[in-house]
C-alpha beads as a LAMMPS data file, in Angstrom:
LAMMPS data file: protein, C-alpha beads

269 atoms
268 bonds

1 atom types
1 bond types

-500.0 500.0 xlo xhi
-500.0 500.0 ylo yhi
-500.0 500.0 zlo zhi

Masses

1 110.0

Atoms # bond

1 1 1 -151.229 108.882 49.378
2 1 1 -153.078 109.240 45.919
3 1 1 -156.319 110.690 47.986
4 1 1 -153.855 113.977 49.403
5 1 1 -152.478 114.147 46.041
6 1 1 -155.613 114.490 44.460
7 1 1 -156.839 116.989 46.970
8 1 1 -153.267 118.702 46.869
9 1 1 -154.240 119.128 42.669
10 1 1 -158.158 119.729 43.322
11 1 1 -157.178 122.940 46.008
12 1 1 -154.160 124.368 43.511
13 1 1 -156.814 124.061 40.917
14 1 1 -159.318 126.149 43.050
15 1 1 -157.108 128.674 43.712
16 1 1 -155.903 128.779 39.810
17 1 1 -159.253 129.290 38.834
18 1 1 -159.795 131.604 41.229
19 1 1 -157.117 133.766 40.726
20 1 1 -158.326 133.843 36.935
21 1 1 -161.792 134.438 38.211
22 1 1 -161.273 137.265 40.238
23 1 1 -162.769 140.763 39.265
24 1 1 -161.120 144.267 40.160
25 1 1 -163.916 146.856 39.898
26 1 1 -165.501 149.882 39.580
27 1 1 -167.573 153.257 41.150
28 1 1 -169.025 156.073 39.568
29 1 1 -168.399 159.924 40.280
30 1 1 -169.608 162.802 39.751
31 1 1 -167.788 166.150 38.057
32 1 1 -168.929 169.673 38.123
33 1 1 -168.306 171.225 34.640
34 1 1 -169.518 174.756 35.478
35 1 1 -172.640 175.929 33.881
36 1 1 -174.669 173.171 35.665
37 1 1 -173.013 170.982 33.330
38 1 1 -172.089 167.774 34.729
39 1 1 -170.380 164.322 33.900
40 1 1 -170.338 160.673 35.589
41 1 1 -166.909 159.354 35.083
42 1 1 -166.258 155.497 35.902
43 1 1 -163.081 154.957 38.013
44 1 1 -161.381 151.828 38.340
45 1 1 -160.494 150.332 41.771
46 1 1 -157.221 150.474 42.532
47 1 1 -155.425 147.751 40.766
48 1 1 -152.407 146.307 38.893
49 1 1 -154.365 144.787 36.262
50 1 1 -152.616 145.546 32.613
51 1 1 -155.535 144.214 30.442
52 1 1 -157.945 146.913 29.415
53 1 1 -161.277 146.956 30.843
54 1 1 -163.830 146.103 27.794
55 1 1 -167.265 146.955 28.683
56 1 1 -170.692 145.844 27.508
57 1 1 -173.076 148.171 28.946
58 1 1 -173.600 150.258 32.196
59 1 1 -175.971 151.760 34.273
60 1 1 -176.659 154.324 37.154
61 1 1 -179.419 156.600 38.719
62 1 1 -178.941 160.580 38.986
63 1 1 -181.466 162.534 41.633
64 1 1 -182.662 166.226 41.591
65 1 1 -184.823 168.346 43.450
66 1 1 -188.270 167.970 42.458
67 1 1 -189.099 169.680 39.210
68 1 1 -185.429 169.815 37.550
69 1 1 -184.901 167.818 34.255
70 1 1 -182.177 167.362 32.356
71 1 1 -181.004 165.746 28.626
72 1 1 -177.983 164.163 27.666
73 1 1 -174.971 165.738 25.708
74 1 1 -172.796 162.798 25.432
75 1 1 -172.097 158.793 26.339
76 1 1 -169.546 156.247 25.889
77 1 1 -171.283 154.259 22.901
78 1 1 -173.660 158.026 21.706
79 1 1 -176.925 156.043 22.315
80 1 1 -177.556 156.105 26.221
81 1 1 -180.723 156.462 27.224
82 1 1 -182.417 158.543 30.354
83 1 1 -185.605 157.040 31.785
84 1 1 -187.423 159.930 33.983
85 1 1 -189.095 159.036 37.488
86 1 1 -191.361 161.184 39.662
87 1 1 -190.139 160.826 43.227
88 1 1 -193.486 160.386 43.808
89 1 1 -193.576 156.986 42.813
90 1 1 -191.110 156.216 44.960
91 1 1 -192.082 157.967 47.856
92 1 1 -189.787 160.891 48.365
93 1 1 -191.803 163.964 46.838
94 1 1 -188.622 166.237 47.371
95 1 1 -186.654 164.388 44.103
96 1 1 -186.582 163.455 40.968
97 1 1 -184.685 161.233 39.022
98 1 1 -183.174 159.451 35.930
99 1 1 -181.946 156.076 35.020
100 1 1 -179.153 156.136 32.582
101 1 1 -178.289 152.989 30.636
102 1 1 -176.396 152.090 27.408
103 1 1 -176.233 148.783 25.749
104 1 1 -173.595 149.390 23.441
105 1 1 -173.213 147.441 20.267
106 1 1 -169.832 146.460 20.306
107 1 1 -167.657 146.598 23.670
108 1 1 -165.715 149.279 24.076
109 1 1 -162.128 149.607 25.687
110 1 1 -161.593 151.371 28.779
111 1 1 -158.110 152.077 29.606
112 1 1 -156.152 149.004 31.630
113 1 1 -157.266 149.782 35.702
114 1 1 -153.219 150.013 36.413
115 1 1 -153.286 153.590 35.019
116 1 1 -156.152 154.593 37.411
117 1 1 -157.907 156.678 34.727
118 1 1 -161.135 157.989 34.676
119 1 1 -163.365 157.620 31.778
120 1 1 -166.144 159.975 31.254
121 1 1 -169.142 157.824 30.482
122 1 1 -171.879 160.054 30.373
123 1 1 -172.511 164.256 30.250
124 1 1 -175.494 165.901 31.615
125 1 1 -177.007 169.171 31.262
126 1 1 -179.635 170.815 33.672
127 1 1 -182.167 172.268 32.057
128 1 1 -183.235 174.498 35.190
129 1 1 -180.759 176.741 37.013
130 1 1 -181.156 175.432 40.756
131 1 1 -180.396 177.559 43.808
132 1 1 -181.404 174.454 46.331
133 1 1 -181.868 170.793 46.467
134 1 1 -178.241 169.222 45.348
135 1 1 -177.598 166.724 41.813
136 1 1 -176.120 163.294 43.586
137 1 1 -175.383 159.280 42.073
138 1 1 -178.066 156.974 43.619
139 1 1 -175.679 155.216 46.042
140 1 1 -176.217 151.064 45.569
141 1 1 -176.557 150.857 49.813
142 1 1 -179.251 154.015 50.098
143 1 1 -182.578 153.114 51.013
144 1 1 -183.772 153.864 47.589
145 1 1 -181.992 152.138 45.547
146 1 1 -182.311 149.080 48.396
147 1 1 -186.302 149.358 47.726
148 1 1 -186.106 149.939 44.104
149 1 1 -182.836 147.814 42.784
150 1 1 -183.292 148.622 39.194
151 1 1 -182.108 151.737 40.130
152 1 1 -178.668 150.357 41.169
153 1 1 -175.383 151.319 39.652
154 1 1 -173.827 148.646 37.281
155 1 1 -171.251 148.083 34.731
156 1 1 -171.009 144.579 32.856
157 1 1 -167.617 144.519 31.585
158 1 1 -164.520 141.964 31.640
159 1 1 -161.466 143.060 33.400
160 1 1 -159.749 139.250 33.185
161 1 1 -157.074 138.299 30.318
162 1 1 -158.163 134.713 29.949
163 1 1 -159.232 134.585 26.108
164 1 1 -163.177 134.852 26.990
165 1 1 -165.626 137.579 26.777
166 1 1 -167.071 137.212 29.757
167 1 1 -169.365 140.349 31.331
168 1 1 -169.974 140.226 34.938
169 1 1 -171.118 143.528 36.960
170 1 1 -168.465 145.123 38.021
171 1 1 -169.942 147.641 40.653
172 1 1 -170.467 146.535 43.868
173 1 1 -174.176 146.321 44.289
174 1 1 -173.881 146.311 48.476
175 1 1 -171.457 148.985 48.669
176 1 1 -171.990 153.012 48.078
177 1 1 -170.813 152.411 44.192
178 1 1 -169.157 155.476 44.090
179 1 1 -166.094 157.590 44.899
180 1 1 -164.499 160.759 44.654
181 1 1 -167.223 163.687 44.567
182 1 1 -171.061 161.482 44.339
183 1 1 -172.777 164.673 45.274
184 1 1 -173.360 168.760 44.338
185 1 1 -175.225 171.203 46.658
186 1 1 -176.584 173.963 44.962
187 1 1 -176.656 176.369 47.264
188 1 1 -172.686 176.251 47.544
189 1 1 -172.265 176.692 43.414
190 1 1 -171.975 179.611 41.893
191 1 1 -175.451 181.154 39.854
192 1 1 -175.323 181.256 35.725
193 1 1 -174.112 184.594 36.640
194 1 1 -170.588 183.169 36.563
195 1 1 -170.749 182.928 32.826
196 1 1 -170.133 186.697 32.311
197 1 1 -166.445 185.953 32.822
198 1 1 -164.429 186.909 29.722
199 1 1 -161.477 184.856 30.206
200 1 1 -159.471 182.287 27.825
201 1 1 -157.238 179.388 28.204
202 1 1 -154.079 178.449 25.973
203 1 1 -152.767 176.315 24.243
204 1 1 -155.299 173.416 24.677
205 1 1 -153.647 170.747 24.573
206 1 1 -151.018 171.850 26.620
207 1 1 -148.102 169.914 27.291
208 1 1 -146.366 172.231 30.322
209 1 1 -147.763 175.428 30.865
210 1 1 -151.848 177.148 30.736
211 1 1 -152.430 180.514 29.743
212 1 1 -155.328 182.415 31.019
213 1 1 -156.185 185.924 28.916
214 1 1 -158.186 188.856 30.971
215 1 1 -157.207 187.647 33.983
216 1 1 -157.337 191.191 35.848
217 1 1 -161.127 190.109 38.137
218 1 1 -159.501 186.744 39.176
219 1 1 -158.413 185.699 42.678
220 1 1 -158.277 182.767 42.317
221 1 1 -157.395 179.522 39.876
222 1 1 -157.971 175.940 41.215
223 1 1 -157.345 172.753 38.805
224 1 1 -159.590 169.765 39.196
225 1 1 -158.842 166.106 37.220
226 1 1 -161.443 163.946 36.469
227 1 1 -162.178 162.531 39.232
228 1 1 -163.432 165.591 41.180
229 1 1 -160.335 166.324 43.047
230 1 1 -158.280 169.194 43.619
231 1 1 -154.835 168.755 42.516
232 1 1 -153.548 172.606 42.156
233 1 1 -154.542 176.422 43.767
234 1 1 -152.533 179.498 43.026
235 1 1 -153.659 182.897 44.178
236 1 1 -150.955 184.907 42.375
237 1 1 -149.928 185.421 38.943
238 1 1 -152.648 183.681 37.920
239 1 1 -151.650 184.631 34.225
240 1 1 -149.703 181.622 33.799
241 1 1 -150.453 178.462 35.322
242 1 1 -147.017 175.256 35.068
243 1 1 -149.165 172.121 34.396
244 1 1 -145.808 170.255 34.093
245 1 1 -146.219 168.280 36.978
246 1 1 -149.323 166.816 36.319
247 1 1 -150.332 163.068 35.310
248 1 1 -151.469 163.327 30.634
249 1 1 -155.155 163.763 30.831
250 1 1 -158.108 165.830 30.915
251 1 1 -158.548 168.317 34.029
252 1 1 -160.962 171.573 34.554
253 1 1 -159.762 174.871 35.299
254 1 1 -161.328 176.594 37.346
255 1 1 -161.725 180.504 37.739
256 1 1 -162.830 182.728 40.552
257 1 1 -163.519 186.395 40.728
258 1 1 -165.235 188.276 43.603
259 1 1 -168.340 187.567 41.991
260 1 1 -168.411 184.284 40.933
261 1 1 -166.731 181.724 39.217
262 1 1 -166.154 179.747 36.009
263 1 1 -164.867 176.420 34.870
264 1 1 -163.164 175.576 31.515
265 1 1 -162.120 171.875 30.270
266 1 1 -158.301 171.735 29.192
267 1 1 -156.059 168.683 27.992
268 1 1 -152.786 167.872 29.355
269 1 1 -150.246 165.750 27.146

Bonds

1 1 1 2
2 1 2 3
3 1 3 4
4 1 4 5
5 1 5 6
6 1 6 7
7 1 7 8
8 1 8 9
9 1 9 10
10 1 10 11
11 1 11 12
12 1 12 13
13 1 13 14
14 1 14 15
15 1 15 16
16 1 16 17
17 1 17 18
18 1 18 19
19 1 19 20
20 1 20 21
21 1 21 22
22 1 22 23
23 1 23 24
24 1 24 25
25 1 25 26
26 1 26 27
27 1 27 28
28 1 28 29
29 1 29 30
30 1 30 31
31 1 31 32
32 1 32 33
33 1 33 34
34 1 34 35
35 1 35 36
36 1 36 37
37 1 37 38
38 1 38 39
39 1 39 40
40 1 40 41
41 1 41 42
42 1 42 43
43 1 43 44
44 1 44 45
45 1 45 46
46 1 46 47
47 1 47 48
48 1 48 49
49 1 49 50
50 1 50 51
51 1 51 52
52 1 52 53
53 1 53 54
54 1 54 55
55 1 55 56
56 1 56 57
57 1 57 58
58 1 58 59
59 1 59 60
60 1 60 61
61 1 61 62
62 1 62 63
63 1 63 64
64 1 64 65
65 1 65 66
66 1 66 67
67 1 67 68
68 1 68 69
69 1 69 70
70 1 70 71
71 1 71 72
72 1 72 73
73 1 73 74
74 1 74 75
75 1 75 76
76 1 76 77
77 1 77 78
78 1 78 79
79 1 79 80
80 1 80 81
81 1 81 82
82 1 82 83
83 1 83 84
84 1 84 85
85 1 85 86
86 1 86 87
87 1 87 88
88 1 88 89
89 1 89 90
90 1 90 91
91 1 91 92
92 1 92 93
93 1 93 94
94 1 94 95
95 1 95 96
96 1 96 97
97 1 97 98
98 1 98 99
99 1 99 100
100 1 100 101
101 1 101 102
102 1 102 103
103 1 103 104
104 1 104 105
105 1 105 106
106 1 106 107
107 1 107 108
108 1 108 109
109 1 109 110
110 1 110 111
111 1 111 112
112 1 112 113
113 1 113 114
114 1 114 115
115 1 115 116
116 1 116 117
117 1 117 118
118 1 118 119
119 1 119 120
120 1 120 121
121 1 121 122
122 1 122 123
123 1 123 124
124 1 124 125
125 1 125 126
126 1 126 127
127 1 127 128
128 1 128 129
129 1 129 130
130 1 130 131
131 1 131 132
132 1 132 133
133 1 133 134
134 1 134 135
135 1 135 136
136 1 136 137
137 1 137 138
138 1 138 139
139 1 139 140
140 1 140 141
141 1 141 142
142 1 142 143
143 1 143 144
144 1 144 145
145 1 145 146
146 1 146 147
147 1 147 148
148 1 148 149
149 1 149 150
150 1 150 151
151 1 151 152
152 1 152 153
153 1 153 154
154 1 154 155
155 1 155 156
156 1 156 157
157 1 157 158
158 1 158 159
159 1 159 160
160 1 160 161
161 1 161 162
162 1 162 163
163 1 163 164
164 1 164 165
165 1 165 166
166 1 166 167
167 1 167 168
168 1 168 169
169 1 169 170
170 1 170 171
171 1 171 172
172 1 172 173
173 1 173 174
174 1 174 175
175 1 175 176
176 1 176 177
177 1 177 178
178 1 178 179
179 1 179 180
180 1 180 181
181 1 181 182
182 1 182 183
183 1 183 184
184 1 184 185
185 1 185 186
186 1 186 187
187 1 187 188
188 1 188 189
189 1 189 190
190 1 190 191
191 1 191 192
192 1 192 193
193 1 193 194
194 1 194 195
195 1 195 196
196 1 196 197
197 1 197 198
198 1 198 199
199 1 199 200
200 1 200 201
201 1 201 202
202 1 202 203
203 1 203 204
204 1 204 205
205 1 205 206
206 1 206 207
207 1 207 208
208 1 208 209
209 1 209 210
210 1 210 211
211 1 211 212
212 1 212 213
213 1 213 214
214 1 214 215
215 1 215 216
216 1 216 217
217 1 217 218
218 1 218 219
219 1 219 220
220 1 220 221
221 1 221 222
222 1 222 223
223 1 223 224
224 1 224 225
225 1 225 226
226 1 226 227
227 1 227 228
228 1 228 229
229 1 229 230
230 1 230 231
231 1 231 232
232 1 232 233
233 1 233 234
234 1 234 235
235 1 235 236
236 1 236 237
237 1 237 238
238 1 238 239
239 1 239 240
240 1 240 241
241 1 241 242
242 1 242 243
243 1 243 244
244 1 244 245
245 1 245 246
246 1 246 247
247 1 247 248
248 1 248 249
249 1 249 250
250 1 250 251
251 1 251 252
252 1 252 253
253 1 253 254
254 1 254 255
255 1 255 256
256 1 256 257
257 1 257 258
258 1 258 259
259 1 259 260
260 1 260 261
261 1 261 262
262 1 262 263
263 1 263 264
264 1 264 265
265 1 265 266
266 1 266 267
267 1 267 268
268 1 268 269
């Protein structure tokens, strides 16, 4: 009797520590900003884990066509760093890349995964104007980043209320590590000639409805959140758009007239 008590305790034990253990996660995606602009936002898995995510540092590869560069704007911590690589070197002449990393000197808090919100962990501007070739995440299960792992996707970060600091990698390195929009083709966005739109937005924040000034060229408004997806189109009356009905957060609007397009950044509270 003691023995299949003792194994009864050992297994409950197991699973406790399990249970404490276990690790929701992470993927990366990508968002068009206009302007070949872009950011890498971090979304959490979908999860009813209350304790905020705290994260130590992070990682992931962007690709190019050959001869593109670009230079960070922005990061999480403000000291990422982007390490250039000639496809070349790894054996696909039509690409370039860069590994992004930041170590950050004190974790920082991500919002608890429960509320499913993106974080914007790291901006990007082009440095070229591109009219082929596409901008894409290194996925962690593409032959690339299965040759070269350094390259892989990663985020060391604890996700598990237990009263330690503990930073495991929260990215699936086996999986695609991302979600959402991973990948722009360049061909299919619009040309920097989309910049000669005069338009404005207002008031920004905006709590229930957008206003867009000169909008007399547009046909058509779409609004994307942060994770790349389209969450509103309106074709008509375009000079007020009800934002009521979406979740607090940041989205982009974006504008389209018969000759190109535009996207502006906008706060909902």
């Amino acid at each position: 009797m003691k023995k299949y008590i003792i194994h009864i305790v050992l297994l409950t034990f197991l699973n406790l520590c399990s249970i404490v253990n276990a690790q929701d996660g992470y993927t990366y995606s990508l968002v068009d900003n206009g302007n070949f602009n872009y950011t890498i936002t971090a979304i959490p898995n979908a999860s009813a884990t209350n304790f905020a995510t705290s994260v130590q540092s992070y990682g992931f590869t962007i690709l190019l066509p050959d001869g593109v560069t670009a230079s960070l704007v922005s990061s999480l911590g403000n000291s990422a760093s982007a390490t250039f690589f000639d496809g070349n070197a790894v054996g696909q002449a039509t690409i370039d890349g860069y590994l992004i990393t930041e170590t950050l000197g004190s974790p920082v808090s991500l919002s608890a995964p429960s509320s499913g919100t993106p974080t914007a962990m790291v901006t990007i501007q082009l440095n070229q104007s591109p009219t082929s070739g596409n901008i894409s995440i290194l996925q962690n299960n593409a032959a690339l980043a299965t040759t070269v792992t350094s390259l892989k996707s990663f985020m060391a970060a604890d996700m598990v209320d237990d009263s330690m600091a503990v930073f495991p990698n929260v990215v699936d390195p086996n999986s695609e590590g991302t979600s959402g929009i991973s990948s722009y083709v360049f061909v299919t966005l619009s040309t920097p000639e989309e910049i000669t739109l005069d338009f404005s937005i207002y008031p920004n924040p905006t709590t229930d409805k957008l206003y867009i000034s000169k909008t007399r060229d547009l046909v058509k408004v779409e609004i994307i959140n942060m994770n790349g997806q389209l969450v509103l189109t309106k074709e008509n009356n375009l000079e007020v758009i009800n934002v009521v009905s979406l979740q607090n957060g940041g989205y982009f609007l974006k504008v389209y007239s018969n000759g190109g397009s535009m996207t502006k950044k906008f706060i909902k509270n």
